[in-house]
LUMGUBA-558646 format. One record per residue (C-alpha): residue in one letter; x, y, z; residue number from 1; chain. Coordinates in Angstrom, 2 decimals. Each point is the difference from the previous one (the first is absolute). Last residue first. Example, Ala and Ser with C-alpha at 12.3 -4.5 7.8 and 13.67 -1.06 7.14 Angstrom:
# LUMGUBA-558646
{pt "s", {13.67, -1.06, 7.14}, 2, "A"},
{pt "a", {-1.37, -3.44, 0.66}, 1, "A"},
# end
This chain:
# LUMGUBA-558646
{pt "x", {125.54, 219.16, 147.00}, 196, "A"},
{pt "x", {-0.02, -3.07, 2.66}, 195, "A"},
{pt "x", {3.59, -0.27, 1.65}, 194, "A"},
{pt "x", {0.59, -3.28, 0.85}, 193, "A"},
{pt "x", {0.83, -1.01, 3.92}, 192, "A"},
{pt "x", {3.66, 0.26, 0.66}, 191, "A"},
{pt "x", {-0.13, 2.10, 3.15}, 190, "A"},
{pt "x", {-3.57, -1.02, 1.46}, 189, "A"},
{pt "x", {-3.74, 1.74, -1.04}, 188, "A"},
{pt "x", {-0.06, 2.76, 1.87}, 187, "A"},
{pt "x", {-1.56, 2.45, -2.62}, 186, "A"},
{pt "x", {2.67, 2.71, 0.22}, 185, "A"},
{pt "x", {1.54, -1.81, -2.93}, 184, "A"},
{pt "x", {3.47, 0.34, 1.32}, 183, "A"},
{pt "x", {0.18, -3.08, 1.40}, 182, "A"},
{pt "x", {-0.27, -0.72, 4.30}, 181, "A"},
{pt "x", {2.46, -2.37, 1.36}, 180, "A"},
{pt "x", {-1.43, -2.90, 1.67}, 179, "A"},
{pt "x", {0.95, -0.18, 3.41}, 178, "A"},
{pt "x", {-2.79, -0.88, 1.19}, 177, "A"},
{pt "x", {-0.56, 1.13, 3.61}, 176, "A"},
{pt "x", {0.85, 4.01, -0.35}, 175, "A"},
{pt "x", {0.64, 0.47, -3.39}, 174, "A"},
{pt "x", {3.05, 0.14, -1.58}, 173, "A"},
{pt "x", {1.13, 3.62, -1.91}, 172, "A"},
{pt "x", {3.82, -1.19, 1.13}, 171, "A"},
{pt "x", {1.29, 2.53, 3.04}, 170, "A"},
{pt "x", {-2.79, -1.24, 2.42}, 169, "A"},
{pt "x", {0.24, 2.73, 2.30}, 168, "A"},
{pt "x", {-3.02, 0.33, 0.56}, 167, "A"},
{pt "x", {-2.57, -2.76, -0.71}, 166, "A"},
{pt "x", {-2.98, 0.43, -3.06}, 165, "A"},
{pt "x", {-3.02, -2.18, 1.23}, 164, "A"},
{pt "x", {-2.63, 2.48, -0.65}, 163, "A"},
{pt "x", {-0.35, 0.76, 3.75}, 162, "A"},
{pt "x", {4.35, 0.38, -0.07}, 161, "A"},
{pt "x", {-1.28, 2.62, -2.31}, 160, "A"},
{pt "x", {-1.84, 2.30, 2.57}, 159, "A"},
{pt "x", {2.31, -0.96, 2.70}, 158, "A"},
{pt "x", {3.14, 1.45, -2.68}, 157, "A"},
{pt "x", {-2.32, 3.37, 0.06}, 156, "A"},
{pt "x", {-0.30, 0.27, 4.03}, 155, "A"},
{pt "x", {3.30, -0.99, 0.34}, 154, "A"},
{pt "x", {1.14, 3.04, -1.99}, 153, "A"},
{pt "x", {2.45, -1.19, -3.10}, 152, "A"},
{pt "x", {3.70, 0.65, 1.14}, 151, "A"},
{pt "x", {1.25, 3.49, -1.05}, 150, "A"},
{pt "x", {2.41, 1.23, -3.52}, 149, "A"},
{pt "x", {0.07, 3.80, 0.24}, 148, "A"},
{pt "x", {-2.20, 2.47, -1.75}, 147, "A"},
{pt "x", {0.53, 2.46, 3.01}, 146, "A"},
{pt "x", {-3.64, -0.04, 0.65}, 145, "A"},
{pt "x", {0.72, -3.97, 0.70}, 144, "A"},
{pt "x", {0.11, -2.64, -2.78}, 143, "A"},
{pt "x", {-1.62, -3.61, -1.00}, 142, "A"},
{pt "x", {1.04, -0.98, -3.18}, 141, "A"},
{pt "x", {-2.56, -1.74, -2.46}, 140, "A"},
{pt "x", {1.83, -2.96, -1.93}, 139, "A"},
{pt "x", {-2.59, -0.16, -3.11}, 138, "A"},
{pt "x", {-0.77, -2.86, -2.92}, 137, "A"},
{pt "x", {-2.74, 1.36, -2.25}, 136, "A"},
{pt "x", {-1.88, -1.82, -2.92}, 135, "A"},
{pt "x", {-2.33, 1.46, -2.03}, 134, "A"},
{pt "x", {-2.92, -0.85, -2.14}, 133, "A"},
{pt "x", {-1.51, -3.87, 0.59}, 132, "A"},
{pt "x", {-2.88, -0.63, -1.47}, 131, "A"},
{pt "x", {-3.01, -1.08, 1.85}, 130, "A"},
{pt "x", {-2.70, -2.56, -1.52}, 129, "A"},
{pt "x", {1.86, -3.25, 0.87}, 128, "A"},
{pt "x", {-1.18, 1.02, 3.73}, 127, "A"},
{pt "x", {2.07, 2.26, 2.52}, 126, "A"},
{pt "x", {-0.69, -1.24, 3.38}, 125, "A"},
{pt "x", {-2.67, 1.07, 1.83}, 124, "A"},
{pt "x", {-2.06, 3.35, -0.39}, 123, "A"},
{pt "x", {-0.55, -0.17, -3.77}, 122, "A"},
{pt "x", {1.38, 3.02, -1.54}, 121, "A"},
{pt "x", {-2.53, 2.50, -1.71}, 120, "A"},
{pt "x", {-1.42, -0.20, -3.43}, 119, "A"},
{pt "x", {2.28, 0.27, -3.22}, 118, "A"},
{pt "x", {-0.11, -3.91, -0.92}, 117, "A"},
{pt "x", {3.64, -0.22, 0.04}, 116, "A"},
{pt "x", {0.60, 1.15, 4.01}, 115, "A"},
{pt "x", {2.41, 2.25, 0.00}, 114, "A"},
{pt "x", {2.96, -0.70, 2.35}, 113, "A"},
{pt "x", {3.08, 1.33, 1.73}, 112, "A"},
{pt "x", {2.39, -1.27, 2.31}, 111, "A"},
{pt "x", {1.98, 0.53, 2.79}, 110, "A"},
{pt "x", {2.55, -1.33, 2.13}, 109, "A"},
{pt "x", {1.69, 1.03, 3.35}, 108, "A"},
{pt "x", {3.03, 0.01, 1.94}, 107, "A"},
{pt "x", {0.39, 1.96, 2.46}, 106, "A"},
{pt "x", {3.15, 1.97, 1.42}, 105, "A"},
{pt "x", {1.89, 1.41, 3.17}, 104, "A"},
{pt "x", {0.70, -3.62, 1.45}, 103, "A"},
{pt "x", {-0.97, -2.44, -2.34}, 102, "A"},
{pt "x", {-4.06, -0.56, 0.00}, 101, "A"},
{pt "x", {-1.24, -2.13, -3.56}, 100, "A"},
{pt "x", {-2.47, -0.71, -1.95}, 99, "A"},
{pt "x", {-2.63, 2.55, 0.52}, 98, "A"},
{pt "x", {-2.78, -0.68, -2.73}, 97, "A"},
{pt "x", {-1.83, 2.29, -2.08}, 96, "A"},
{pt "x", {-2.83, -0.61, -2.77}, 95, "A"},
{pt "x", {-1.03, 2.80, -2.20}, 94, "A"},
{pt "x", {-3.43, 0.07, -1.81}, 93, "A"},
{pt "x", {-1.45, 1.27, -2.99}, 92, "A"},
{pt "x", {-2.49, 2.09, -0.90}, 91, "A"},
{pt "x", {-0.01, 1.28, -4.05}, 90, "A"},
{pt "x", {-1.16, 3.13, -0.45}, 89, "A"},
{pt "x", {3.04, 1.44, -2.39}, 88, "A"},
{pt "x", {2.04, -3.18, -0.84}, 87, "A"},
{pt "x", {2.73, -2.02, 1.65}, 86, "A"},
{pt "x", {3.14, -1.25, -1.99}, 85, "A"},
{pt "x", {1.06, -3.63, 0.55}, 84, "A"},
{pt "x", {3.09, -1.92, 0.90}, 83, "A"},
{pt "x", {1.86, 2.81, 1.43}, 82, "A"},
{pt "x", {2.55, -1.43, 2.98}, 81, "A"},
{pt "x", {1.16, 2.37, 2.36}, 80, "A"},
{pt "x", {2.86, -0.20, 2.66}, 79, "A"},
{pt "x", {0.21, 2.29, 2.92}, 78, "A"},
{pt "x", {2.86, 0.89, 2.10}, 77, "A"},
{pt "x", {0.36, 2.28, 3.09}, 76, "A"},
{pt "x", {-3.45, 1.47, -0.07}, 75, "A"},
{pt "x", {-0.46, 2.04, 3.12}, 74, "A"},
{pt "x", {-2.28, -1.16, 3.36}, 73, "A"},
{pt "x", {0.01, 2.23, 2.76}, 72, "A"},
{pt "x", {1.07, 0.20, 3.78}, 71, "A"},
{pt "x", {-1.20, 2.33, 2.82}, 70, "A"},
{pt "x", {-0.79, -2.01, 2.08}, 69, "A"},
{pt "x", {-3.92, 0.84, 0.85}, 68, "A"},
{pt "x", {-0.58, 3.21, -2.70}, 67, "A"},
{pt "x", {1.35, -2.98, -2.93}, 66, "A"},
{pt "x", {-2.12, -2.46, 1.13}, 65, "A"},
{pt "x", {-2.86, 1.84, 0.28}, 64, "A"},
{pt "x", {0.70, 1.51, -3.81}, 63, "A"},
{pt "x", {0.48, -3.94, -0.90}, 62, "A"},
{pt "x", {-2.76, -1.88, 1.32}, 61, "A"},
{pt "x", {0.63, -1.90, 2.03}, 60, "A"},
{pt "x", {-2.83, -2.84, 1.07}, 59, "A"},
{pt "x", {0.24, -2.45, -3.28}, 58, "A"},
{pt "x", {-2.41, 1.49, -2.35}, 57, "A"},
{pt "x", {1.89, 3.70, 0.56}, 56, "A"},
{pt "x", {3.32, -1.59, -0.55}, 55, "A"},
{pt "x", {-1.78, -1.48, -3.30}, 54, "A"},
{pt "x", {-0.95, 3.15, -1.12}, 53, "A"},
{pt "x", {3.31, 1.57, -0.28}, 52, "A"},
{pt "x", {1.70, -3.22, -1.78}, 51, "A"},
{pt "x", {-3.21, 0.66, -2.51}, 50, "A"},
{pt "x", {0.26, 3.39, -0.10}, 49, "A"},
{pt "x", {3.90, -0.04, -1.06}, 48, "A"},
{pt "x", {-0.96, -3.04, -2.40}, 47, "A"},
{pt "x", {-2.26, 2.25, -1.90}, 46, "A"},
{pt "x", {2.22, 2.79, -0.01}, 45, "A"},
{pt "x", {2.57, -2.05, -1.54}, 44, "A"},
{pt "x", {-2.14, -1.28, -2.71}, 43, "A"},
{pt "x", {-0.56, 3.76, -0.59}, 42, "A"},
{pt "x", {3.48, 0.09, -1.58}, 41, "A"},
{pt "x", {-0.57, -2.24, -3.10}, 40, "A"},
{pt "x", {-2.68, 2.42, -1.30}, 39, "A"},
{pt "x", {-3.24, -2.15, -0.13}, 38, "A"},
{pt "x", {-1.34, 0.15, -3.26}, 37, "A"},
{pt "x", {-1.65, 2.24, -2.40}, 36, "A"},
{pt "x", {2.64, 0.74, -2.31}, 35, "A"},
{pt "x", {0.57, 3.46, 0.88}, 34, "A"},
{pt "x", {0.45, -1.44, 3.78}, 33, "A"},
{pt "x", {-2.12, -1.16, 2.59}, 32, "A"},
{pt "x", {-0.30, 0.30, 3.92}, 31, "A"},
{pt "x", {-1.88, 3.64, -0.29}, 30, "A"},
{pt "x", {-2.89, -1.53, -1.96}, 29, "A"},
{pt "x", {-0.62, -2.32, 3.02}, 28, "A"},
{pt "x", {0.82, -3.77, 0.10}, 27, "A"},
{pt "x", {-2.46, -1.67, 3.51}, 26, "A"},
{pt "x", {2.06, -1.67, 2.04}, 25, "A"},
{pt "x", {-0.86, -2.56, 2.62}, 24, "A"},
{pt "x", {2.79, -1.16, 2.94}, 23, "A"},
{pt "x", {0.64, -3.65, 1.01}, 22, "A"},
{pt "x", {1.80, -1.28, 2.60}, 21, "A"},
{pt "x", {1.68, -3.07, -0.24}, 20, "A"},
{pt "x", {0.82, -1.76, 4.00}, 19, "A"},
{pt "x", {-3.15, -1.92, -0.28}, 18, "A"},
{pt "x", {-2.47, 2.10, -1.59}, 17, "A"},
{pt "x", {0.67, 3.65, 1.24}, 16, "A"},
{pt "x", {-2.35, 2.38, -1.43}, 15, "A"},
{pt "x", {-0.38, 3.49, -1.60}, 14, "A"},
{pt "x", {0.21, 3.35, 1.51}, 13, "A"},
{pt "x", {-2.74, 2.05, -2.19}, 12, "A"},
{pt "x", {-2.31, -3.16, 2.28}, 11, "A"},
{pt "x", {0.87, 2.02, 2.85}, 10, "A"},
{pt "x", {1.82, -1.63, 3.06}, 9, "A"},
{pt "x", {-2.98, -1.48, 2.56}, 8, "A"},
{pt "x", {2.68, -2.97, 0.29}, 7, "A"},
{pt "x", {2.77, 1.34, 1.14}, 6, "A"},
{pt "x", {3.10, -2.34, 0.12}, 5, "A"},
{pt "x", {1.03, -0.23, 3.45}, 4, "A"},
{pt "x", {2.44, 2.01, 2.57}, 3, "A"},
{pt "x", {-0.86, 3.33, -0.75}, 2, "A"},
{pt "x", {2.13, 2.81, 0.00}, 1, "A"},
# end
């Protein structure tokens, strides 16, 4: 497994900016319902390739990962927040951040957004033009083959410990700061307002 965030990583892999990394989507047909909008479950796809993507932006990409040590990532516990429905051909964008390394799970926040004017994401920071659509709050669980509980591979905790996330920190603080992370996804600082 590599050692350093790849950097010739295909554009269909989105972009680290900072310790955020940010994933495009494009809404098929297939994602939507009767009515015409996102079905609630597809969110959860979304994040999936997002959290999936961003191993491969950062140097581990998750089927390498998993041939090399033989551990996985499964959904322990995830939290979702629907603001906003999604519509057929819209493109919006899912941000993911690691917040936290604890033994045998990670921490890690996501969000997704649709830009208001229709057009695709800017590539910085969300302006006042993005909406905010979904919320998720996940503890991933890192098991063996046998589906049981194992520490997070070194190579995968070095990965975050790049984007300032410490093992073994136990309270979703960031390495250096110690500000605690809200559930916003967006990094802004526990306590900060929520803009929706």
């Amino acid at each position: 497994m590599s050692e350093a965030p790849n950097r010739s990583v295909s554009h269909l892999s989105g972009y680290m900016v900072g310790d955020v990394h940010h994933f495009p989507v494009r809404v098929y047909y297939e994602d939507t319902d009767a009515g015409g909008i996102v079905y609630h479950a597809n969110y959860l796809r979304y994040a999936e390739r997002a959290r999936t993507e961003m191993l491969r932006v950062l140097g581990v990409p998750h089927a390498e990962q998993v041939a090399a040590t033989g551990v996985a990532f499964a959904v322990r516990r995830c939290v979702m927040d629907f603001l906003a429905p999604a519509r057929l051909e819209e493109t919006l964008e899912v941000r993911s951040r690691i917040t936290g390394v604890t033994g045998a799970t990670v921490l890690a926040e996501q969000t997704i957004y649709r830009p208001q004017s229709g057009g695709s994401m800017p590539t910085a920071i969300v302006g006042g033009d993005a909406q905010t659509l979904v919320r998720l709050s996940l503890k991933l669980a890192c098991i063996n083959a046998q589906g049981r509980a194992v520490r997070v591979p070194t190579p995968v905790a070095q990965a975050f410990a790049r984007l300032g996330v410490a093992r073994d920190s136990g309270d979703n603080t960031r390495r250096g700061d110690g500000d605690k992370i809200n559930s916003k996804g967006d990094g802004a600082p526990a306590g900060a307002p929520l803009e929706e």
